[in-house]
N, C-alpha and C positions, 0 to 999 in steps of 0.2 A: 441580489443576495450578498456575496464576497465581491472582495475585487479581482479575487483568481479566478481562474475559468477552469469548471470542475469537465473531468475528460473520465470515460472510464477505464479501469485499473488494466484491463487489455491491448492500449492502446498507449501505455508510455512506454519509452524507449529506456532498453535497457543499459544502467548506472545511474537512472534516474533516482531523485529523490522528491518525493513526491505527500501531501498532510493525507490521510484521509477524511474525504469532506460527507459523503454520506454511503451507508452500508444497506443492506437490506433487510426488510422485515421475516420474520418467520425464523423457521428451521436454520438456514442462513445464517440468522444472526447470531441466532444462539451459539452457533460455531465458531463463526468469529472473534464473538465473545471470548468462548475458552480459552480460542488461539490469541487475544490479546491486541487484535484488530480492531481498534474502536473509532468511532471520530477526532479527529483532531490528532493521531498518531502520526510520528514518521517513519515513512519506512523507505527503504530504496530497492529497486528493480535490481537482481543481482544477474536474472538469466529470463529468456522468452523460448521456452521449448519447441519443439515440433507437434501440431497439434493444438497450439496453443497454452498451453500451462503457463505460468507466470509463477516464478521462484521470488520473493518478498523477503530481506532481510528487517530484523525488526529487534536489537536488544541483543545482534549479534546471535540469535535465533534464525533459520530458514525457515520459511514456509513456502511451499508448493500449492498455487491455488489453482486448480480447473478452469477453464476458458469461458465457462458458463456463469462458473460464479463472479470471477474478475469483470465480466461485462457489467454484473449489478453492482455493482461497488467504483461512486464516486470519487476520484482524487483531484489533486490542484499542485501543480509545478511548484516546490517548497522555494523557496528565496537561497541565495548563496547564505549556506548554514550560518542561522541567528545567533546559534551555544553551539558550540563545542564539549562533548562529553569526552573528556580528556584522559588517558592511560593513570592510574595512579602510581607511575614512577617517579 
């Protein structure tokens, strides 16, 4: 498929930056959705809770995803950042 090797979102180490490569169907996605989680996004691993949970920076937004859903949700190790989205000072 890619050249990256997709891992699931439970399973990256956190300060990781990571695309998202595929999400799940259903109820799921439509959440995702809202929250702004789609394929091809980046986001990075900011915290790995107790329990599981997985804290997802995305736009300078958090999200806290449940251990259940992070297993269904595809990612791929991003490259040493392509762009830079840079301070406007």
């Amino acid at each position: 498929m890619s050249t990256h090797q997709s891992i699931p979102l439970h399973q990256v180490s956190k300060g990781s930056r990571v695309i998202i490569i595929d999400i799940p169907e259903g109820r799921s996605k439509d959440q995702l959705i809202r929250l702004g989680i789609l394929k091809g996004e980046l986001v990075r691993c900011l915290e790995k809770l107790p329990g599981g949970t997985i804290v997802i920076e995305k736009n300078r937004q958090e999200i806290a995803i449940g251990v259940s859903l992070a297993r269904s949700i595809l990612v791929a190790y991003a490259s040493v950042q392509t762009h830079a989205k840079s301070s406007h000072a």
